[in-house]
MISE-218642 format. One record per residue (C-alpha): x, y, z. Coordinates in steps of 0.001 Angstrom, whole numbers, plus 500000, padded with zeros to 6 digits. Layout:
BEGIN
[[X Y Z]]
...
//
This chain:
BEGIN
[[299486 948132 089001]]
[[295711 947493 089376]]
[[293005 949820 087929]]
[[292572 952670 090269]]
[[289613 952454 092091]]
[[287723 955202 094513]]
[[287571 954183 097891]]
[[286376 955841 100749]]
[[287540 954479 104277]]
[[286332 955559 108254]]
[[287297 954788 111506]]
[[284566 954604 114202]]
[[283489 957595 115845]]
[[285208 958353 119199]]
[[282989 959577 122243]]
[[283350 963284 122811]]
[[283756 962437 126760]]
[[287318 962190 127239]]
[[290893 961272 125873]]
[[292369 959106 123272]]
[[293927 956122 124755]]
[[296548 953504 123381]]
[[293134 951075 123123]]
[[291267 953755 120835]]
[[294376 953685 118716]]
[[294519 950273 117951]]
[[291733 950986 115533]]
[[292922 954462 114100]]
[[296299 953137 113578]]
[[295479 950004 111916]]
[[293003 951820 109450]]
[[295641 954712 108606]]
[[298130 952259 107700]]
[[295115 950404 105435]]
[[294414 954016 103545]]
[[298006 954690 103500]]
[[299104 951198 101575]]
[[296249 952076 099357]]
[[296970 955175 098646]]
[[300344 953808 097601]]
[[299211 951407 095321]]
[[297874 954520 092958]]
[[293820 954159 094117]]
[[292014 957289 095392]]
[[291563 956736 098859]]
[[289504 959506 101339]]
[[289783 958885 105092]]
[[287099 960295 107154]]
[[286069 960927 110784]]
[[284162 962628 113501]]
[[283688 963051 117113]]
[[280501 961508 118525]]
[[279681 964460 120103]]
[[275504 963964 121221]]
[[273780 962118 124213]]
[[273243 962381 127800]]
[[277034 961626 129247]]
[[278123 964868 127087]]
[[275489 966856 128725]]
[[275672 966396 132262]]
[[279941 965940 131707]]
[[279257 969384 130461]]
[[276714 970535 133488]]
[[279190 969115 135862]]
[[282360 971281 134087]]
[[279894 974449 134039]]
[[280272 974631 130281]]
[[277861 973994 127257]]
[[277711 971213 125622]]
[[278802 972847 122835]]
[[282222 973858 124510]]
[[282655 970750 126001]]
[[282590 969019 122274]]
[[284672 971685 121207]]
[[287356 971195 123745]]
[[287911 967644 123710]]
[[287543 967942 119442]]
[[290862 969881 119693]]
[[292936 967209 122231]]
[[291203 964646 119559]]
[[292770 965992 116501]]
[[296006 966680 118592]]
[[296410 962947 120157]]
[[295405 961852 116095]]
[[298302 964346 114870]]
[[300891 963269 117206]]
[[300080 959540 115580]]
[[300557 960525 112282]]
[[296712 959941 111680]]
[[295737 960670 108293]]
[[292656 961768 107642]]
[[291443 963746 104982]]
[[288615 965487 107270]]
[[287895 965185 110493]]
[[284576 966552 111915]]
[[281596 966185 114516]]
[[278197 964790 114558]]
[[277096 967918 116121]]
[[277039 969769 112505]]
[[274557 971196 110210]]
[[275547 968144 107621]]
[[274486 965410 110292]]
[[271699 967270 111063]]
[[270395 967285 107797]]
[[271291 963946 106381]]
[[270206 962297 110181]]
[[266552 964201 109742]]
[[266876 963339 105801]]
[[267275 959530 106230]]
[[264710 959734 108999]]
[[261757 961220 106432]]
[[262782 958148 104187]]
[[262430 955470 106745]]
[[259232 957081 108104]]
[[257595 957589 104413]]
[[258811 954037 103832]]
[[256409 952605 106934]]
[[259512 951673 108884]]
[[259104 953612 111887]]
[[256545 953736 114050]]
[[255708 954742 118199]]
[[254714 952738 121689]]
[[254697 954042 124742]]
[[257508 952275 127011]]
[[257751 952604 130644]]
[[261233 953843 132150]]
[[262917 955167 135350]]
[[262412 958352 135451]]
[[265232 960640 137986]]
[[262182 963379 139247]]
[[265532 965688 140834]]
[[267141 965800 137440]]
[[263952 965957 135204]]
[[265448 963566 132980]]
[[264768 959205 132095]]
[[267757 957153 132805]]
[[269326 954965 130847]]
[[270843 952153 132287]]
[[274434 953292 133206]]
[[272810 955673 135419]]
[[270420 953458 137833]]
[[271766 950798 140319]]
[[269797 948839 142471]]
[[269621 945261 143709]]
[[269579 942608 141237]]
[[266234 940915 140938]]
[[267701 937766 140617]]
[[270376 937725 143638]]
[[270102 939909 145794]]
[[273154 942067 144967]]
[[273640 945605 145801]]
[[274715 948358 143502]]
[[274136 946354 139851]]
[[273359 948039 137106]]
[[270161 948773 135381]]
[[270805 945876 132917]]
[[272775 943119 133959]]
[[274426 941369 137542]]
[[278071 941759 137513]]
[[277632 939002 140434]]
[[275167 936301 138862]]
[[275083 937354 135307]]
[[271529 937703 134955]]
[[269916 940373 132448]]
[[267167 942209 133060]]
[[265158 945678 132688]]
[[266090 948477 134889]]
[[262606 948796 135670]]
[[263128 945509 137672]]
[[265387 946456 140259]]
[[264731 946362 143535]]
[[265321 949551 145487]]
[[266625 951579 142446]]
[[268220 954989 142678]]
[[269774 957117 140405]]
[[273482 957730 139633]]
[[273100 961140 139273]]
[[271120 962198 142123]]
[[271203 959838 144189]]
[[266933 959824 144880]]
[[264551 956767 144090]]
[[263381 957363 140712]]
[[259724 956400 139580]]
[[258361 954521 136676]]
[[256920 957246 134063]]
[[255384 956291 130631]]
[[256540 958063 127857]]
[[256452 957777 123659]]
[[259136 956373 122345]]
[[260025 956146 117988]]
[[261103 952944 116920]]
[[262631 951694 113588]]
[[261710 948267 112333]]
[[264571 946420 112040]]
[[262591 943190 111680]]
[[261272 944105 108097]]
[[264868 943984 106774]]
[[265940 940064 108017]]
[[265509 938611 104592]]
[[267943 941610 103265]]
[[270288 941336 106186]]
[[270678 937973 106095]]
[[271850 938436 101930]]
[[273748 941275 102547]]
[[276228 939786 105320]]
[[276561 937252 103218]]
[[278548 939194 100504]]
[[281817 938428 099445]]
[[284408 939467 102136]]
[[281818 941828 103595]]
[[282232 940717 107401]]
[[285199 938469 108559]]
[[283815 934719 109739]]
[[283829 935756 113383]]
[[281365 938324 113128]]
[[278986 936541 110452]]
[[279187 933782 112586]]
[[278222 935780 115640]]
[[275223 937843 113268]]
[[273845 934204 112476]]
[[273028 933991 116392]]
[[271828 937060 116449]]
[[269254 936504 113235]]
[[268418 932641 114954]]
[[267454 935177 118214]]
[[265108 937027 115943]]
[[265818 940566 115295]]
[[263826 943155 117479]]
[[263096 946712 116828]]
[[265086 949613 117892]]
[[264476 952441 119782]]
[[265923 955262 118284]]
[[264471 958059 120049]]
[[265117 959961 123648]]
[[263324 962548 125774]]
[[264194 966136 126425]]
[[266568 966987 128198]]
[[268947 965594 125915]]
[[271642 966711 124023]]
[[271316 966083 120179]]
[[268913 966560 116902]]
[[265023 966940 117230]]
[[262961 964017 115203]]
[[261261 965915 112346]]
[[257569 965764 111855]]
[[256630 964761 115430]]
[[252800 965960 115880]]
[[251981 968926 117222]]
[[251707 969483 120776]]
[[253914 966737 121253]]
[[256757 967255 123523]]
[[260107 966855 121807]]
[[261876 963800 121036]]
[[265321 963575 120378]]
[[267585 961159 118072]]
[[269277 958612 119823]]
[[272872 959082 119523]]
[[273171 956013 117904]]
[[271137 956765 115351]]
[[273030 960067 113820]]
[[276701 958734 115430]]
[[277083 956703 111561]]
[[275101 959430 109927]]
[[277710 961188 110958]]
[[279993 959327 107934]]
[[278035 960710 105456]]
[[278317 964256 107294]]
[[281847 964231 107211]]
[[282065 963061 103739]]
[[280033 965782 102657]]
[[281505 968836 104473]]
[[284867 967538 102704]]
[[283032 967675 099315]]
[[281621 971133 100231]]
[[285240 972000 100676]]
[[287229 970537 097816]]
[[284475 969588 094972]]
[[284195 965929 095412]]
[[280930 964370 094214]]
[[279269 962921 097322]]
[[276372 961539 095192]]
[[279336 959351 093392]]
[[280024 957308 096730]]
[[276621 957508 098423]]
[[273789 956926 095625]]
[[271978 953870 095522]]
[[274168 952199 092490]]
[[277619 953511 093336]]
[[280386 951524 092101]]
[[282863 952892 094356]]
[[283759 950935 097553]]
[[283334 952079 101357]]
[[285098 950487 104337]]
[[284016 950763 108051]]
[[287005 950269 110115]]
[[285261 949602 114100]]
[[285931 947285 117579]]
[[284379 944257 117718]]
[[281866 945522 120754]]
[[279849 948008 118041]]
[[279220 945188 115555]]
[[275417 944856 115996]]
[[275194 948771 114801]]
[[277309 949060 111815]]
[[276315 945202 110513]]
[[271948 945136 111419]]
[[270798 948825 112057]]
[[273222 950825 109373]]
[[273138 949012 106271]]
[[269296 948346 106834]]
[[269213 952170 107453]]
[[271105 952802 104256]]
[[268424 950472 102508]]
[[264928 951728 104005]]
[[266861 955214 102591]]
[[267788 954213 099211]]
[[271335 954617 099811]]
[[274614 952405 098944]]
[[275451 949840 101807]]
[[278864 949652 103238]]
[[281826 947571 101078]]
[[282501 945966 103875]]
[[282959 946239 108124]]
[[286415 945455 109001]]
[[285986 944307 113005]]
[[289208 944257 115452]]
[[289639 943382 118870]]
[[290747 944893 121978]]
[[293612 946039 123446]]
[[295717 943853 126113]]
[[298913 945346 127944]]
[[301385 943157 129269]]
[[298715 940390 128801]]
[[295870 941893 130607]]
[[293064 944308 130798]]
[[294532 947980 130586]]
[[294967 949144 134242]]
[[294993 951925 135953]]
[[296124 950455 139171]]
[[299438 949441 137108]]
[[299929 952628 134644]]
[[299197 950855 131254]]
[[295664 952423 130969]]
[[297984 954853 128860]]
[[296575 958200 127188]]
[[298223 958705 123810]]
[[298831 962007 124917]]
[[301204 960240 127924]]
[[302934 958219 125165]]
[[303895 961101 123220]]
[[305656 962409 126268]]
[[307523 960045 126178]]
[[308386 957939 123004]]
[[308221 957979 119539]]
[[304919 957583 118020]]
[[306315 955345 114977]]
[[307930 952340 117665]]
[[303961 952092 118508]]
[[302820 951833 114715]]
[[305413 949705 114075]]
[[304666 947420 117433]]
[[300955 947304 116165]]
[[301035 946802 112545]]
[[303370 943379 113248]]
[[300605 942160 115786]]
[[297351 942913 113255]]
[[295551 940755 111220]]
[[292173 940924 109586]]
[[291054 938698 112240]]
[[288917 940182 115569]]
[[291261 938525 117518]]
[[292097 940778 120770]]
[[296152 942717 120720]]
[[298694 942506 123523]]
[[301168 945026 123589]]
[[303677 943455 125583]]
[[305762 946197 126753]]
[[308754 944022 126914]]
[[308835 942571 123826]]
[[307232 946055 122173]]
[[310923 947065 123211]]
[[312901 944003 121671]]
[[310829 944343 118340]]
[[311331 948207 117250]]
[[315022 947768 118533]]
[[315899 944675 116229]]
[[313435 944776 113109]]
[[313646 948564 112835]]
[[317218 949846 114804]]
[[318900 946793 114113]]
[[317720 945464 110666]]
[[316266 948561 108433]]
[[318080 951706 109665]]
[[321322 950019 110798]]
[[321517 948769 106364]]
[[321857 952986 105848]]
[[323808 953657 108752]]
[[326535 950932 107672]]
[[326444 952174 103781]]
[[326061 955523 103708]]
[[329461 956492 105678]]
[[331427 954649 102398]]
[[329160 956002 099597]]
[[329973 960146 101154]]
[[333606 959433 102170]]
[[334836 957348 099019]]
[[332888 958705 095818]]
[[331019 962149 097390]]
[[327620 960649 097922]]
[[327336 958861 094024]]
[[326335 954658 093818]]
[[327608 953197 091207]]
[[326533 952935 087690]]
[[325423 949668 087952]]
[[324540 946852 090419]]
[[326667 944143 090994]]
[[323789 941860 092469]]
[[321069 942739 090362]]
[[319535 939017 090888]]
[[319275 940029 094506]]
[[317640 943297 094185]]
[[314771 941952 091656]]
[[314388 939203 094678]]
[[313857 941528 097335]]
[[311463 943902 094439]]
[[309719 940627 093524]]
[[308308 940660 097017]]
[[306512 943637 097246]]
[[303816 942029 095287]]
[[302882 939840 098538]]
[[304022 942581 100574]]
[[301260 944418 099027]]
[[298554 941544 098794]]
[[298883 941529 102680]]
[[298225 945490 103238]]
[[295239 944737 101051]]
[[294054 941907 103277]]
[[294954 943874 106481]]
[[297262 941319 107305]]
[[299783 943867 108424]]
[[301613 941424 110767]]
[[302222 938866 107787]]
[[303248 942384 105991]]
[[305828 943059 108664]]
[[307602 939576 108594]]
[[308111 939472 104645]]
[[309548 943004 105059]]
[[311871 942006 108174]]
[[312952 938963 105543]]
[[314285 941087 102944]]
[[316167 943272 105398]]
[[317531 940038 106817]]
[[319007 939742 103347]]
[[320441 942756 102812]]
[[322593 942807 106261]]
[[323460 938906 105529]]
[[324744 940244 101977]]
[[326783 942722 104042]]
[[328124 940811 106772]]
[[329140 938524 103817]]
[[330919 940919 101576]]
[[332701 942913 104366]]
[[332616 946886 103002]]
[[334664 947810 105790]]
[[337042 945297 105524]]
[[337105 946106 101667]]
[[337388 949338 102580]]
[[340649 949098 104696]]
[[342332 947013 102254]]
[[341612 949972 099668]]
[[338930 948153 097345]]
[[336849 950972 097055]]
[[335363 950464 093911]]
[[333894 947103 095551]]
[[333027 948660 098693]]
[[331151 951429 096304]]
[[329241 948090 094322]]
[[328201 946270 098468]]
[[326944 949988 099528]]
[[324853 950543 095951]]
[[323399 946937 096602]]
[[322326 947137 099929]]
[[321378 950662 099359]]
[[318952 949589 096747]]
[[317174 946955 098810]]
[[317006 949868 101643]]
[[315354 952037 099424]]
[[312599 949253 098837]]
[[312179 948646 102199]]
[[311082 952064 102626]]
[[308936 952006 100253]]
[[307231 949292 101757]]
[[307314 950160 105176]]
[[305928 954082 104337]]
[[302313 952805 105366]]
[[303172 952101 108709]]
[[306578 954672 109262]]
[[305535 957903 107042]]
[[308102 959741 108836]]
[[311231 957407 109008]]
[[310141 956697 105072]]
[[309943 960222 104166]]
[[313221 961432 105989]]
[[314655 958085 104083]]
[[313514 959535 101026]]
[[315419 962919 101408]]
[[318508 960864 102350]]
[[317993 958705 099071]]
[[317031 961882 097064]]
[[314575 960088 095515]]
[[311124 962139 094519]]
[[308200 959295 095634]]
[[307811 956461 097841]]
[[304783 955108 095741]]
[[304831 951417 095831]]
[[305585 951446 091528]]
[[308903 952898 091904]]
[[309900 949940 093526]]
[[311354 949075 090145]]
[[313688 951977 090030]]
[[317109 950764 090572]]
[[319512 953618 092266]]
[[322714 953832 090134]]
[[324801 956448 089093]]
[[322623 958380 091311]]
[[323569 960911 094370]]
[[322209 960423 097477]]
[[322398 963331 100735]]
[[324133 963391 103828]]
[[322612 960162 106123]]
[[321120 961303 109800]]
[[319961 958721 112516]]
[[316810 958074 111354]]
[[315233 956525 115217]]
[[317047 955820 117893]]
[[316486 952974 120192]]
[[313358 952536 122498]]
[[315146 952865 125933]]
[[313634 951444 128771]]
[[313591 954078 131459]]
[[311505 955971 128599]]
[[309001 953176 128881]]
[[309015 953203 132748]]
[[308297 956338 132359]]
[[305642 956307 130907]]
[[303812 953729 132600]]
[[304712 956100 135994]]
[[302983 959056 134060]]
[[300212 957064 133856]]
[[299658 955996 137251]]
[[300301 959567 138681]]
[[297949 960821 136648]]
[[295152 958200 136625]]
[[295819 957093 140316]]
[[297560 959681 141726]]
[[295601 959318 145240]]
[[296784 955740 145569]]
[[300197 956407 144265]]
[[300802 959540 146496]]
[[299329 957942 149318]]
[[301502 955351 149272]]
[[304883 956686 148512]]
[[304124 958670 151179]]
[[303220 955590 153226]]
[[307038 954115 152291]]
[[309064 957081 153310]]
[[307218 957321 156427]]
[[307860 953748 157609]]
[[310231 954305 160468]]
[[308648 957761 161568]]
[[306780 957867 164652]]
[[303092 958082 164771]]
[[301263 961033 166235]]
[[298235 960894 168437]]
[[295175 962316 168628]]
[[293148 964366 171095]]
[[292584 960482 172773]]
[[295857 959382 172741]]
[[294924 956697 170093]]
[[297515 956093 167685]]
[[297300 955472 163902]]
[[300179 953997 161517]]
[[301313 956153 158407]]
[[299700 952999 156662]]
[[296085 953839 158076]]
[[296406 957798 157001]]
[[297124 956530 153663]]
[[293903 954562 152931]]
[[292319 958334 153240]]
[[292315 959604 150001]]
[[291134 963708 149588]]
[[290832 965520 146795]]
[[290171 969024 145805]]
[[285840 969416 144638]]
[[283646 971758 143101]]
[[280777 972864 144956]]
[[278372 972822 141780]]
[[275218 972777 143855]]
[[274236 972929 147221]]
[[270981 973077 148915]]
[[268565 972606 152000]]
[[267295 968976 152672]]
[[263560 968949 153058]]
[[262727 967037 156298]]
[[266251 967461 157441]]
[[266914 970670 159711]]
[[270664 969791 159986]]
[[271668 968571 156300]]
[[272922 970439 153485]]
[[273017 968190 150124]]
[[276191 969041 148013]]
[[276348 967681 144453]]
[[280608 968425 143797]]
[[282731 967625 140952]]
[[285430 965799 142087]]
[[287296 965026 138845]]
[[285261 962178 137228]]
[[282912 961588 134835]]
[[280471 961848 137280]]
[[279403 964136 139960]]
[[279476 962754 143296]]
[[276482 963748 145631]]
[[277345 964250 149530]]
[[274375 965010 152247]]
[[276478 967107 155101]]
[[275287 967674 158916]]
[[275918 971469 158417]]
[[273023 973624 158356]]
[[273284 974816 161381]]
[[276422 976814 160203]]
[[276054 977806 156606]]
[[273268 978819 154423]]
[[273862 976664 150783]]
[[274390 980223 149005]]
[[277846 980697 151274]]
[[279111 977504 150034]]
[[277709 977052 146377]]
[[280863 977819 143619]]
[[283704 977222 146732]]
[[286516 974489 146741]]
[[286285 972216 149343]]
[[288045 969141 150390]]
[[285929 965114 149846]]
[[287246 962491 151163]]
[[285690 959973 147962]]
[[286797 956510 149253]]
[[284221 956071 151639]]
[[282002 953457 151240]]
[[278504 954895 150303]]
[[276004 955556 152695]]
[[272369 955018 151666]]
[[270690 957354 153998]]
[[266389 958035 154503]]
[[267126 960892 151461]]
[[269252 959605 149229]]
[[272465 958207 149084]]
[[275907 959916 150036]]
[[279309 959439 147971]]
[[281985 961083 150084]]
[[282232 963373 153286]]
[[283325 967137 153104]]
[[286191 967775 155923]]
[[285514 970761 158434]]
[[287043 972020 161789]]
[[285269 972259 165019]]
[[286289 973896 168236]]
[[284371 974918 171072]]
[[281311 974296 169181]]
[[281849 976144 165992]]
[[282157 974159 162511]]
[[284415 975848 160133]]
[[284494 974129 156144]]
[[287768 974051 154827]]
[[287628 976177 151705]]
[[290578 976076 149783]]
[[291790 979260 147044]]
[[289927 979157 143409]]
[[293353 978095 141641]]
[[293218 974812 143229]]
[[292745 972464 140716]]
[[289474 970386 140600]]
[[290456 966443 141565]]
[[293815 967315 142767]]
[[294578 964797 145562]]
[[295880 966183 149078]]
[[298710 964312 150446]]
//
């Protein structure tokens, strides 16, 4: 066994906006499996995490549910830690960048850069939303590409000619979130100098195994580019942590949420050592000798390889071990989709199937490469029913019938293959060397290998047929040999099954799973009653799973047309002009159940009533509504209502309009149709 060593190991941050998907958990599986091999291996591993909970998404997704931000963190914290649980996550804390720890190191690190000359102010010129009181960043302004021509683009780049560009270049701009022309306001902004740290940048990434090829390759473009400062500062409104030692009179200025989202490492770290006694200063001072791993996608490279460890630096702090990078996540070979139920939300999976088939599936896919993961829903079902059904558990289920019903549960005193058994032990070593080197699929084959072995050395020597013949003192010396070889595979497979190895371990009565006691040979020892230790991944399971997912991401398609199919034959009805539509037109129509969050008079506009409603999306939707002549915004504000939100937008003289609001009329009276409080808020009408 190597010299223990003291590692400490995170996952990147997820975005307190909304559920854990099987795409986020690419990355939380792959680094639990990492700790838990380590951990294994005798070294003292701590694995630790957060919810990104700051920025402007989290505070207008929180305006829009009629929360604080401060519940909405809360709340989706909770599903977090649930979806994590329900994987068999392990981490040793998990907490949020909204804390008093992140606060203080964030502000703390700040000082350091500022006293250090690092940071310093220009005034930069933005799009400013005058409705909302708040400067956009990019995801929130459209407009027509500069370039082009093309409508709706975002503020930074064409989706239709590629081109990049400032948001302050768009032609006829409007905001996302109010739908008004925003204007161009000056305001000061802090930047850090990332420029003063090339010449350590370009030494640090080129440590040993500190960044995989890929990404050092892709950092060498970036240096040849030149490196450019970063802004790291936003106006109020803006949910997140003041900048200390602004002057005075000076409005505020808020972190970015970049800036305190890998702060928020150190903050987690720390309110675990507040807990438990740990030293932080031993993994965080400037000379450490301990190690620290960043586990991340391949998309937030350019902060956790430039801006952090130059950060870390400018602060006289310990730089990272090394970034481990990994790609994205495929399904059936393509992007995950809504449309076709794999955009899957771990808390749909665990619905529906075992958590471990999914470890299992991913961990024989991984490498340490950033190469991008297809779960192949298919073949995820062929793999966890022959390498763990048919190869690992089935070497138990054959044995442990004989062992109980010939000799009351004892192996024998010896084995009769030891040559065998020290083959399939001798492995672990590489088995091992590839956990280290995150080459979990590599890991996964060499384990499969041995437990090819041990059914081969079954199927050769024939315990049942040994059995029937009365040889039970040979069928007792098979079962203790292929027993044995189980007991290793378990041991080697804990990392990625912790729960199939640890109900293994009760059935082998054994006290560890650590990957030393792969020496100790099971003889004249008494093992427990066997129980099925996973059952097979069925395929109406998996259907059903990918149907979950559509009804609940898509459920106004998906109603609409299953409701469209059953209506094929049935006539048509007609309208007051004896028109006729097909079942098929009525289902393009999709309604759902909104919020009426705001609504108010439109100046200049005697007959329109502007509605901003919540719908069900990130996002709320604004609606301008030829009703004023009927209700005054105070009867409507806080009611349900019905939108229809496929209609194409409508950019009218005041703004633009995302959806129409369905009334009655009848002899010249306009009725809204309100619907009761407990209807739920997105719920589709079909």
């Amino acid at each position: 066994m190597t010299t223990n060593r003291k590692i400490l190991v995170t996952s990147a941050l997820p975005y307190a906006n909304g559920p854990i998907h099987l795409g986020h958990l690419v990355e939380y599986i792959q680094t639990d499996i990492w700790v838990r091999a380590m951990k294994a291996m005798g070294h003292t591993v701590t694995y630790v995490c957060a919810d990104d909970a700051h920025g402007t998404a989290i505070m207008l997704k929180a305006e829009a549910n009629g929360i604080t931000p401060e519940e909405q963190i809360a709340t989706v914290k909770a599903s977090h830690e649930k979806d994590f649980a329900g994987f068999h996550i392990g981490f040793d804390n998990y907490h949020s960048t909204h804390s008093p720890e992140n606060e203080h190191f964030s502000q703390a690190i700040y000082t350091k850069l500022e006293q250090g000359g690092y940071i310093f102010t220009k005034d930069v010129e933005q799009l400013f939303d005058t409705e909302k009181g708040l400067f956009l960043a990019d995801r929130f302004v459209k407009g027509e590409c500069p370039e082009c021509g093309a409508k709706d683009q975002y503020g930074d780049n064409c989706e239709v000619c590629s081109s990049t560009y400032n948001a302050t270049e768009l032609k006829n701009p409007y905001s996302t979130l109010s739908n008004t022309a925003p204007v161009i306001k000056s305001s000061k902004h802090y930047f850090f100098d990332l420029p003063k740290f090339e010449a350590f940048l370009k030494t640090w990434t080129k440590g040993d195994n500190r960044l995989q090829s890929a990404i050092y390759n892709k950092l060498s473009e970036w240096f040849e580019a030149g490196l450019a400062p970063w802004d790291i500062s936003r106006d109020a409104p803006y949910f997140g942590f003041k900048i200390p030692n602004t002057p005075a009179g000076e409005p505020d200025k808020y972190f970015y949420v970049w800036l305190d989202a890998p702060v928020g490492y150190m903050a987690s770290f720390k309110n675990l050592c507040d807990r438990t006694g740990m030293d932080f200063d031993e993994y965080w001072k400037k000379d450490s000798t301990t190690e620290l791993y960043h586990f991340i996608g391949k998309d937030i490279v350019y902060f956790h390889a430039l801006f952090w460890p130059a950060m870390l630096e400018g602060a006289g702090l310990r730089t990272p071990t090394a970034i481990n990078a990994h790609g994205f996540l495929t399904v059936n070979g393509e992007k995950m989709s809504k449309s076709r139920g794999t955009f899957i939300k771990a808390e749909t999976y665990l619905e529906n199937l075992n958590p471990e088939y999914l470890r299992y599936y991913f961990a024989s896919k991984l490498s340490a490469s950033v190469e991008d993961l297809n779960l192949d829903l298919e073949d995820f079902m062929q793999k966890v029913n022959s390498d763990l059904v048919g190869k690992v558990v089935n070497i138990a289920s054959r044995c442990a019938g004989f062992i109980h019903k010939n000799n009351d549960g004892k192996l024998a005193d010896t084995l009769s293959e030891p040559a065998l058994v020290q083959e399939i032990i001798d492995a672990g070593s590489d088995i091992m060397a590839a956990y280290e080197a995150r080459e979990f699929g590599r890991a996964t084959r060499l384990i499969m290998a041995c437990a090819d072995k041990a059914n081969e050395y079954i199927d050769t020597h024939k315990p049942w047929a040994l059995n029937k013949e009365g040889k039970t003192e040979e069928v007792q010396a098979v079962c203790t040999v292929a027993l044995n070889i189980f007991h290793k595979l378990v041991i080697y497979l804990a990392p990625i099954l912790p729960i199939l190895s640890e109900n293994a371990r009760s059935f082998l009565n054994v006290d560890s799973l650590a990957f030393d006691t792969r020496h100790t040979h099971l003889v004249n020892h008494t093992i427990n009653a066997f129980s099925p230790l996973m059952s097979r991944v069925e395929k109406d399971k998996v259907d059903a799973m990918v149907n979950a997912s559509k009804e609940s991401l898509e459920k106004p398609n998906n109603q609409a047309n299953n409701k469209a199919n059953k209506a094929k034959t049935a006539e048509t009805s007609t309208g007051a002009t004896g028109e006729f539509i097909g079942i098929d037109d009525f289902a393009k129509v999709t309604m759902k159940v909104a919020h009426v969050i705001e609504c108010n008079h439109v100046e200049g506009a005697d007959k329109l009533l502007q509605f901003t409603l919540d719908v069900g999306e990130e996002t709320t939707r604004n609606v301008f509504s030829g009703i004023a002549k009927f209700y005054k915004p105070e009867e409507l504000t806080g009611k349900k209502v019905v939108c229809v939100t496929n209609l194409a937008p409508r950019k009218m003289k005041f703004g633009i309009s995302e959806g129409m609001i369905l009334s009655a009329e009848k002899d010249g009276q306009l009725t809204v149709i309100t619907l009761p409080d407990t209807m739920p808020i997105g719920a589709t009408l079909a």
